[in-house]
Each structure stands twice: as structure tokens, then as C-alpha cells.
VEXFI-661221 format. One line per field, with one value per residue (C-alpha): residue number from 0; x, y, z. Coordinates in steps of 0.001 Angstrom, whole numbers, padded with zeros to 6 digits. Example, Ala and Ser with C-alpha at 12.3 -4.5 7.8 and 13.67 -1.06 7.14 Angstrom:
BEGIN
nr (0:1);
X (012300:013670);
Y (-004500:-001060);
Z (007800:007140);
END
This chain:
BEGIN
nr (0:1:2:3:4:5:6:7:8:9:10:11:12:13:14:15:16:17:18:19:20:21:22:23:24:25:26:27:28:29:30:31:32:33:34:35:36:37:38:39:40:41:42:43:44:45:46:47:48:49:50:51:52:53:54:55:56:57:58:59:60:61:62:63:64:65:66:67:68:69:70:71:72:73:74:75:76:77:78:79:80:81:82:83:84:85:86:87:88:89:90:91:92:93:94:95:96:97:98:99:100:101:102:103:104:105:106:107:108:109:110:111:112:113:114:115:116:117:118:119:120:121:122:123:124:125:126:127:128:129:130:131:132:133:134:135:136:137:138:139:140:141:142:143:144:145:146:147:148:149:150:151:152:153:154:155:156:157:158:159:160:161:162:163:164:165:166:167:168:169:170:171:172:173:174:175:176:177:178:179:180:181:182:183:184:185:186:187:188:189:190:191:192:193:194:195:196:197:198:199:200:201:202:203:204:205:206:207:208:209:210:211:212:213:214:215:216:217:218:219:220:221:222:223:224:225:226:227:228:229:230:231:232:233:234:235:236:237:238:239:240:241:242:243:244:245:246:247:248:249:250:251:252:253:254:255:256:257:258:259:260:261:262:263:264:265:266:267:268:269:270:271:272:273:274:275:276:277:278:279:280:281:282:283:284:285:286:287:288:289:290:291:292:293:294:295:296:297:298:299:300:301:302:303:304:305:306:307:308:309:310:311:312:313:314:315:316:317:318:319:320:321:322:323:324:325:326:327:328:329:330:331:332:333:334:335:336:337:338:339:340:341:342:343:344:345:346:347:348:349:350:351:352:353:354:355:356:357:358:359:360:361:362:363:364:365:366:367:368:369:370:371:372:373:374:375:376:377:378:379:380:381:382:383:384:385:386:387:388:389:390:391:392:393:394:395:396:397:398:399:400:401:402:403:404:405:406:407:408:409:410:411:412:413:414:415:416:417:418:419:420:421:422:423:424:425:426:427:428:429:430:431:432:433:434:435:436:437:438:439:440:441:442:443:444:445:446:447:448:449:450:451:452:453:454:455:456:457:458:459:460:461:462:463:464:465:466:467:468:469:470:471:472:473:474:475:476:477:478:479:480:481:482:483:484);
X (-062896:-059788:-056874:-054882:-052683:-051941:-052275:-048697:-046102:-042685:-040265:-038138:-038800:-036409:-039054:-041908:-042459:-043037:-045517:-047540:-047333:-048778:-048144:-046639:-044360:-046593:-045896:-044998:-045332:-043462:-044851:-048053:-047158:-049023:-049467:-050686:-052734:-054517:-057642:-057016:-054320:-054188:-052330:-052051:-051727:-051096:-047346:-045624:-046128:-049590:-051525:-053815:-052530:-055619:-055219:-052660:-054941:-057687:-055701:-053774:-056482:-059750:-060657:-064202:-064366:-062038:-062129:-060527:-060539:-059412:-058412:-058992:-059254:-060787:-063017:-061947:-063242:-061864:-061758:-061089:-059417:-057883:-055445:-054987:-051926:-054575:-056545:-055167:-056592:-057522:-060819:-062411:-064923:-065688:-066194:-067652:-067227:-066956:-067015:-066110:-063829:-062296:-059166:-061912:-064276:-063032:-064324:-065133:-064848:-065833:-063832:-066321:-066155:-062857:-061204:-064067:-063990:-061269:-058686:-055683:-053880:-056387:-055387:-056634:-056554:-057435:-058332:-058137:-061277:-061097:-058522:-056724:-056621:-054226:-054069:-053276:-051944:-055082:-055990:-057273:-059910:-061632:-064928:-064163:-062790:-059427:-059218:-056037:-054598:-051034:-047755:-044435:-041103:-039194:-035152:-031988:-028446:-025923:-021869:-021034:-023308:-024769:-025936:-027554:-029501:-030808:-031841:-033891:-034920:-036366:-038113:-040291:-040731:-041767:-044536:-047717:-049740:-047358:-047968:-051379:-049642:-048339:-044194:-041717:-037799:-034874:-031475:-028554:-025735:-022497:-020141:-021262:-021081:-024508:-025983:-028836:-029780:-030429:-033525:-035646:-038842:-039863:-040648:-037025:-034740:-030897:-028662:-025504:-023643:-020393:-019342:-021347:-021820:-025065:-025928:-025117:-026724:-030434:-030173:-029840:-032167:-034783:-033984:-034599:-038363:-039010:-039680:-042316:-044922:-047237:-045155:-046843:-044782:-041014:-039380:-035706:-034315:-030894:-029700:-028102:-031714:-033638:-037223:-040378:-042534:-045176:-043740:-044430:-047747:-048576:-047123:-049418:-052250:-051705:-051124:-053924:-056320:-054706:-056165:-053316:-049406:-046830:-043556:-043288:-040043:-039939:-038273:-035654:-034755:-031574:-030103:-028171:-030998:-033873:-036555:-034671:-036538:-033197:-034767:-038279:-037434:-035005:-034041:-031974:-029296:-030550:-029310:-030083:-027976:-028618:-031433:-031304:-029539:-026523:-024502:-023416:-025666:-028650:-031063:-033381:-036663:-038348:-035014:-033696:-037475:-038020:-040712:-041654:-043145:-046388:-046744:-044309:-046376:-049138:-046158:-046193:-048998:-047816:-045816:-043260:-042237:-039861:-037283:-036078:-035840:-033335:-032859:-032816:-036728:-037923:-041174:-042878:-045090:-043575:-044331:-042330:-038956:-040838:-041276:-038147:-035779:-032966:-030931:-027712:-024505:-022829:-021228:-022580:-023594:-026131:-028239:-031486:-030659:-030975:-033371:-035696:-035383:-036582:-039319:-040445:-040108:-041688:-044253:-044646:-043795:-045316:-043042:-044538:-042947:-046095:-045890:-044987:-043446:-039787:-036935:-033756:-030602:-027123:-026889:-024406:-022303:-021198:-019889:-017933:-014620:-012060:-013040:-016913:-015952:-014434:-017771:-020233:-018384:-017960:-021540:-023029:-020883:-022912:-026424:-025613:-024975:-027891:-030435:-028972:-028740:-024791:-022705:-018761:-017732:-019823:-017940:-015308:-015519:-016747:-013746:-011039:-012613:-012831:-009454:-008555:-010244:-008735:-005818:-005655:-006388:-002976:-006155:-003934:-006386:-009430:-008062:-006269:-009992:-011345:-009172:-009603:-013386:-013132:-010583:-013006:-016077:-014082:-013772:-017709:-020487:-018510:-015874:-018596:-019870:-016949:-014924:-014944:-016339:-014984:-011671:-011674:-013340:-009937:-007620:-009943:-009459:-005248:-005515:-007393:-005079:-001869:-000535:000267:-002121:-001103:-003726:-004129:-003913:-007405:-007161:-003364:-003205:-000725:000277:001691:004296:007621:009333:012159:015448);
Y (041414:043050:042778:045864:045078:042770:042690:041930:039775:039952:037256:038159:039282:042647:044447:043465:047058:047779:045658:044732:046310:044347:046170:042544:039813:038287:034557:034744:031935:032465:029233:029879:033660:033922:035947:033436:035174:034327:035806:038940:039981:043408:043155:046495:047547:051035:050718:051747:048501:047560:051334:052235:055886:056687:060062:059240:056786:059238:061868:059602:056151:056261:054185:055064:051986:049786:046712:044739:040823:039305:035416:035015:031763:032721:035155:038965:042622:044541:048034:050453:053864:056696:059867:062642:065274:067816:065605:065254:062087:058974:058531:055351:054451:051196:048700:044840:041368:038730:034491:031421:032909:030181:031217:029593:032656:035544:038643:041345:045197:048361:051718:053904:057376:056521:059106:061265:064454:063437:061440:060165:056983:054061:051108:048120:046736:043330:042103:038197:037358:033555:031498:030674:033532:033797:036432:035628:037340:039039:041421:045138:045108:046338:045829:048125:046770:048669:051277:049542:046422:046473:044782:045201:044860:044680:045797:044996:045358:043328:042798:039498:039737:036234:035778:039024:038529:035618:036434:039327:037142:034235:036677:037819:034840:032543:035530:033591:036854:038032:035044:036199:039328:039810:040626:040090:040071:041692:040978:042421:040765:043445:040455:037673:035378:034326:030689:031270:027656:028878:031145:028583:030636:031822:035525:036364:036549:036985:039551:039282:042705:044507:046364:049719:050527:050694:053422:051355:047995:049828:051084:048142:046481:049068:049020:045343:045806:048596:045609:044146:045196:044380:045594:049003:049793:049548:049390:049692:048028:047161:043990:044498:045483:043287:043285:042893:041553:043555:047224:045705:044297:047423:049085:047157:048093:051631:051668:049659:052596:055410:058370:059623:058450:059291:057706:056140:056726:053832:054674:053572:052349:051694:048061:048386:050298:048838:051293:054280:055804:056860:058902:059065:061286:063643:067380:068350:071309:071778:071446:070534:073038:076324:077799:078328:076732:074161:073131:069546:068758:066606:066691:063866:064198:062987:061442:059695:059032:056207:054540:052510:055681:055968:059587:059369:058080:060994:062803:060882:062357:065441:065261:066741:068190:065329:066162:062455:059071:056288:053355:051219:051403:053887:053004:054824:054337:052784:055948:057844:056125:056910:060565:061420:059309:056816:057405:058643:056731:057932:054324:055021:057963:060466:058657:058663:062369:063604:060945:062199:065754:065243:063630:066360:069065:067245:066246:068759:066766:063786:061492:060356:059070:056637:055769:051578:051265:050672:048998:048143:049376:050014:053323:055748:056195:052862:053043:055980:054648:057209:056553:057290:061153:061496:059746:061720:064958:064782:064291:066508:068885:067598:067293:071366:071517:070117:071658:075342:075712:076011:079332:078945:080982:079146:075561:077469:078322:074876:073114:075498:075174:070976:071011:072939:070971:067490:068828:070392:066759:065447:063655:063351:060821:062632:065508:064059:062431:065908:067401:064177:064765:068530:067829:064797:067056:069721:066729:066884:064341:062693:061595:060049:058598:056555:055654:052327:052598:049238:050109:053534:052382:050281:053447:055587:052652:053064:056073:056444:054732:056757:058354:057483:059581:061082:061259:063452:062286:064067:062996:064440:067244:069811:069059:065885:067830:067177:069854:071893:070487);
Z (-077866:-078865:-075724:-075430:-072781:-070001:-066138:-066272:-063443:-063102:-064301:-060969:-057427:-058297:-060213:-058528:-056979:-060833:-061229:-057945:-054462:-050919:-047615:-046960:-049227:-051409:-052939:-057366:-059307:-062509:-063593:-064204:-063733:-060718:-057494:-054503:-051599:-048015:-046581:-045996:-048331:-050375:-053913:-055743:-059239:-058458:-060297:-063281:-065250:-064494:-064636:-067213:-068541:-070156:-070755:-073118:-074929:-074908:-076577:-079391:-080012:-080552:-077726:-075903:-073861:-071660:-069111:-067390:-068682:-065275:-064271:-060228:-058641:-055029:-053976:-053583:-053095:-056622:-056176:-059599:-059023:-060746:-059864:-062085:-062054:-060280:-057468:-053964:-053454:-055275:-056747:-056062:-059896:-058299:-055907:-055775:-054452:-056555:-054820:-055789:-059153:-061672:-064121:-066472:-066267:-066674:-064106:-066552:-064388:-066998:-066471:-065989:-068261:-069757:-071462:-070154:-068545:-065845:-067098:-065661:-064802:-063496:-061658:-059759:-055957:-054408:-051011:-050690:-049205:-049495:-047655:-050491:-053611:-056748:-059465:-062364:-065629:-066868:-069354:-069857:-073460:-075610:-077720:-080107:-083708:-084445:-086658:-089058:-089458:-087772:-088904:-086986:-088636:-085196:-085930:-084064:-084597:-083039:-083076:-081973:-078853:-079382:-075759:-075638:-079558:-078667:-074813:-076929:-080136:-077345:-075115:-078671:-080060:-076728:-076040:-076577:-076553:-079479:-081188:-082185:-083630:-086827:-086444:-088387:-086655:-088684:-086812:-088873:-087528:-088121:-086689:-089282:-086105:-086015:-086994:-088878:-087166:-083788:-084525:-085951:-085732:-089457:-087988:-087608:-090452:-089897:-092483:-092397:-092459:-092747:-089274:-090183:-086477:-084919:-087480:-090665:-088860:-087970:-091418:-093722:-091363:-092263:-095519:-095727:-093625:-096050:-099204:-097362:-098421:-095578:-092855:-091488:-088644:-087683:-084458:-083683:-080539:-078955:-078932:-075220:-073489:-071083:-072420:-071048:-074309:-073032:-074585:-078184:-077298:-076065:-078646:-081351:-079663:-079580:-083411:-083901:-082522:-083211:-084603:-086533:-087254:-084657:-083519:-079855:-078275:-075494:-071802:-070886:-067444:-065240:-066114:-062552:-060812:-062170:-060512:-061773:-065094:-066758:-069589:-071443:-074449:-074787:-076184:-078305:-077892:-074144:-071046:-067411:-065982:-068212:-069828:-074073:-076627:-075766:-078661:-078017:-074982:-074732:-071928:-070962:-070215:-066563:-065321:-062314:-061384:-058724:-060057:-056986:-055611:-056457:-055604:-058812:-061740:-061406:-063167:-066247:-067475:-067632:-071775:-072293:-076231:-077434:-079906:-080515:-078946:-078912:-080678:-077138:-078650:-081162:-083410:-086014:-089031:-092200:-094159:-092435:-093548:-096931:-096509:-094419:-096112:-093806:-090796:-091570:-091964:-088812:-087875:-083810:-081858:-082974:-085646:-083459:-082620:-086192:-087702:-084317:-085417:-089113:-087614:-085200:-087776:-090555:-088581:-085884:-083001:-083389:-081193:-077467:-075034:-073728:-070250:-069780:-072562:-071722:-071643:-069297:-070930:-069686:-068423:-070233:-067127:-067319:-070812:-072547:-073997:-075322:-078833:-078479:-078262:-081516:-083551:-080712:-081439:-085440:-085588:-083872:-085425:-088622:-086948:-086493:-089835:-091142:-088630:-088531:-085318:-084872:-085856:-086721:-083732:-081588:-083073:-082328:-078765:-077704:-079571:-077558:-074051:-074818:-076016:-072739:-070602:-071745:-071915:-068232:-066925:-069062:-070899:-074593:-076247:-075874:-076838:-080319:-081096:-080932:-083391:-085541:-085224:-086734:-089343:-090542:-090291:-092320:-095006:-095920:-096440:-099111:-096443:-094758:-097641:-099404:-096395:-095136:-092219:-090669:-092069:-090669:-087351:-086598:-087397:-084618:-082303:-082584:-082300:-079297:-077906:-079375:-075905:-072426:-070688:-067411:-064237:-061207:-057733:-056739:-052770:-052980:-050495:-049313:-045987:-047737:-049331:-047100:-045286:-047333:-045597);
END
């Protein structure tokens, strides 16, 4: 038996709708990671976390056959359904009672036809038949063996966010199920504050690194994975997102049946909002508003989706062409660093953009955005200092440059109106980092290349900072202005 996946329960009550629903509060246990019932009680799996998308693994694993490994103490009526984008209603595959259930035997339930004819997203329900039921983390399986051998070089930068490293680091490491796997942590530390001490566990390995920005830290990270040998896959990952350990076991598994390579560009949700799917995927040069080509503009794919409606997930299996992911939580196969070469030293901003769009072009779209896999992140409405604009704005200019896709005119027109726009709103700073970002990008790759990017970070940081900027009264209105004496 080879476990795909888990039956997973929350660590907290605030994403349980993720995981579990009951038409009444049910009791967790994040002991023994738990969910206590009484006679009579119905518990769910019809959720983002805890559905089987099995169209997606019929289309990109070779998996033919699928069940669920579960641990029940009680006695309950399991019923197996599935919903596609096309049916109405649910369809109900099956239906039995099972008595007198010990954690100590598993109940085995087989998906019937999976990946068959109908595919879609499957999922589980429970009625409490005894007076006293729990559920219990469980597992969905396989008999199958897997087609490769998997080995995950996970990757995170981090700047003197200690806290947040090792919140991320811990939740890895302490994953029994991951245990079992073979990772292997790179954490390139671009503040040199870390103790090597504090991450005893011999699958993470510390680097420490000039500030080279998020860019500059993902890439010497990689570089370091890339000389070992035995490493097959890569993932980067944020230091600042709240994980669920279940993405990279699910991850793993994918890899380990897939039919061909492809890069997996993980979800990411709402830190503040945590039932809000902020973005799964995004394109490149589009926008939400306008149809056709959008210098500068970036549209993300199936966002602002509550994902405690169910009526909601049906729409995940519906793909979407992905043009690149971010590196919240972006995997791919080893050989791909090999055939595409590194991420570009951009310091921050726009790194996953262009290293996404070598990989869709080389590889004709080969990056999904599987359904589940996902992490929390910080939304980017919460965070855009002044300084951000003149690194997102000299790099896209070069991302343009690279890909083709940007005439001089049309640089030209977007740099006026932005420059008229900041400086309409008195908004000085933004609008000396956008004429720092062209005169830079007039400078060439080799500006990029032999600058000290730590250095030069500091001198965008002062600058940024140069004016006084002035700000409009917005709720300022007419009949305040005094009478003419």
C-alpha cells in the first residue's frame, strides 16, 4: 500500500469549514487529531482540503485505483460521492454500515471507476450511528507501486524572520507522515541571523547568504539542491506562509505517479481571510478588467473564491492555461533547472514571473495549479511599500525584453501615464522610483549583473524616501469652502 494523501483535520477551529462540515458544531481533538461524534451526527468531507480531485489525477498520474484507508472508532453509515463540473446533483458510488470499528483496523472503502468515464471531485460523509463515534486522521491509497522514486529538495529564503523559519522548518520536520519521505530542507538565510543549533534535524541544512533579495536567496538555494545528486524534485516556498504539511505530501505523491514532468504551482490563500482562495496560477501581460495584451499587469487565476461553499469547488476542475506560479510554493522537476537554466538575479519582484514563462514555453505549458495544494500567505494588499515599485517596474520592463512582447512606444506610453498619475496625487516618491527604474533598465543586464545588490538595495531605500509627499483630503467637499467676505 502506497498512501497518497490524508483524510486531513485542522490544527484550529478557523479552517475547519476547509476541512470538515456538520450541519451542527462538532467536538476536534488536536491531540490525537480527532473529530468526536454522538449517535446521530453527520461529518462531511465535501471541502476543499479533504476532496479527492480525481480528474486531475486521472489526467497527470497513472493512477487506476484509489481507497480510502480509514481509522473509526464507533459504528457509522459511510457514504462515497462525486460531482462533476456538468451534473446537477451529486452522485452517490456508495453506501454501507460498518459496527463496532477500532482505530486498530482500518475500514478499507474502493472508489469505484476512478478516473473512469465520469470524473470529478469525490468525497466522503459520515453518520454516527453509535453513541459515541470519532474520526480520525485517515488516509486515501493506493495498491499500485509508483512509477519513480521521489526526492524533494524543499527551498526557502528568509531575512531575519527567525520566528516565521522556524514556525515553517518545525511544521516539516514534526510531520510524521513526511518522515517516511525522502526531503531534504535548504534555508538560505540572507540576514546571517540564524543559529545553525536550533534546526537540529539532519534534513535541513542552513546557508548563510549575502542580502540578494528573495531572487538571489531562492537562487543559491537551488543552486546548492542542484549538487545532490539524488534530489529529483525542488520546491520553493516562503518563509512567511502558514503551512499545512499536507501540500508536500501531496505533492510527493503526485510526482511519484506521474506520467510525465510538469511543475505544480501551489494556491495560495488569504492569511487574514483564510477561506478566501487569493490566486491559483496566474497570467502574464493580462488583465481582469480588459481583454488582450497588458504590459505590466498580472491577472490571477480563480480568485476571491470562498472556499467554504461547496457549490464552489465543482469549479476547480475546470484548468485554467497557467503562465507561472509563485514562489509562496512553486515545484518542478530537477531537470528543468537543468534545461532552462536559474531564476534571474532580480533582488525581489518578478523572478517567478519570468522563470514561469521559460517554463511554459519550453515546455508547452506544463505548470498546474492542482487543487489542495496551498498555502496561507499575506495578501498583496497588505504590503506594497514605496520602494517595491521601482524593482516591480525595472523588471518587468526586462521580462518584456526578454519575452518580446513589449514595443518602445508602448514602454513609452505606460511610463508617461504612471508618471502622471503619481504625480497628480503629489505622490513624489513613487514617481522618482519610476524614473530610477527606466534609467537602470536603460543600463543593461550588466548593471544587473555587477552591482551589489545589498549595497544598491540601501541607496533605493533613501531614496524612496527622498521627498515629503503631499496627500489629498478625499472626504473634503465644497460646501466646506467658507463664504467670500
Amino acid at each position: 500500500m502506497t498512501r497518497l494523501g490524508r483524510l486531513r483535520l485542522p490544527d484550529t477551529t478557523d479552517t475547519l469549514n476547509l476541512y470538515v462540515r456538520s450541519p451542527k458544531p462538532v467536538t476536534l481533538d488536536t491531540g490525537d487529531r480527532a473529530i468526536h461524534l454522538t449517535h446521530g451526527d453527520i461529518l462531511s468531507c465535501n471541502t476543499y482540503f479533504n476532496s479527492l480531485y480525481e480528474a486531475f489525477y486521472a489526467k497527470y498520474t497513472t493512477l487506476q485505483h484509489v481507497y480510502y484507508d480509514l481509522r473509526l472508532e464507533g459504528s457509522f453509515t459511510l457514504s462515497l460521492y462525486r460531482e462533476t463540473t456538468t451534473a446537477d446533483q451529486r452522485q452517490l458510488l456508495h453506501c454501507k454500515t460498518v459496527t463496532d470499528c477500532h482505530p486498530d483496523r482500518p475500514v478499507r472503502v474502493e472508489i469505484p471507476d476512478f478516473a473512469g468515464a465520469t470524473m470529478g471531485r469525490v468525497y466522503l460523509e459520515f453518520v454516527c450511528l453509535s453513541d459515541r463515534g470519532r474520526v480520525l486522521e485517515s488516509w486515501i491509497a493506493t495498491d499500485q507501486v509508483p512509477q519513480q522514486l521521489v526526492h524533494l529538495g524543499i527551498i526557502s529564503c528568509t531575512y531575519k524572520k527567525e520566528r516565521y523559519i522556524a514556525q515553517t522548518v518545525n511544521v516539516i520536520v514534526q510531520d510524521v507522515g513526511l518522515q517516511a519521505q525522502s526531503c531534504q530542507i535548504f534555508v538560505v538565510d540572507n540576514g546571517r541571523t540564524l543559529d545553525p543549533a536550533q534546526f537540529p534535524d539532519p534534513r535541513v541544512q542552513i546557508i548563510p547568504n549575502p542580502n540578494l533579495g528573495g531572487s538571489g536567496g531562492f537562487t543559491r538555494g537551488i543552486v546548492e539542491a542542484m549538487q545532490h545528486d539524488r534530489l529529483t524534485h525542488l520546491l520553493v516556498m516562503d518563509d512567511d506562509v502558514e503551512l499545512d504539511s499536507e501540500a508536500i505530501y501531496k505533492l510527493i505523491s503526485l510526482y511519484q505517479y506521474a506520467k510525465s514532468d510538469f511543475a505544480v504551482s501551489g494556491a495560495m490563500l488569504d492569511l487574514y481571510q483564510k477561506h478566501l482562495l487569493f490566486e491559483a496560477g496566474a497570467n502574464y501581460a493580462r488583465s481582469l478588467y480588459r481583454d488582450g495584451f497588458e504590459p505590466f499587469d498580472l491577472l490571477p487565476l480563480k480568485t476571491d473564491l470562498d472556499l467554504q461553499d461547496p457549490a464552489t469547488l465543482n469549479s476547480l476542475l475546470t484548468e485554467d492555461a497557467i503562465d507561472y506560479g509563485g514562489f509562496w510554493f512553486f515545484a518542478f522537476p530537477k531537470s528543468f533547472v537543468e534545461a532552462i537554466g536559474l531564476p534571474l538575479p532580480f533582488f525581489i519582484k518578478g523572478d517567478d514571473v519570468e522563470f514561469g514563462l521559460r517554463i511554459s514555453q519550453t515546455y508547452q505549458q506544463k505548470i498546474i495549479s492542482f487543487p489542495a495544494i496551498a498555502v496561507w500567505h499575506e495578501p498583496f494588499y497588505a504590503k506594497f511599500p514605496v520602494w517595491d515599485s521601482y524593482y516591480y517596474f525595472r523588471n518587468f520592463l526586462t521580462i518584456h525584453a526578454i519575452h518580446g512582447s513589449l514595443s518602445y512606444w508602448q514602454v513609452v506610453q505606460d511610463i508617461t501615464m504612471r508618471l502622471i498619475y503619481t504625480l497628480l496625487f503629489f505622490d513624489y516618491n513613487s514617481a522618482g522610483m519610476l524614473v530610477k527604474a527606466f534609467e537602470d533598465y536603460l543600463k543593461g543586464p550588466e548593471f544587473i549583473k555587477h552591482q551589489n545588490a545589498e549595497t544598491y538595495h540601501l541607496e533605493i531605500l533613501k531614496l524612496s524616501q527622498q521627498h515629503q509627499n503631499q496627500s489629498i483630503d478625499t472626504t473634503f467637499q465644497p460646501s466646506e469652502i467658507p463664504p467670500v467676505s
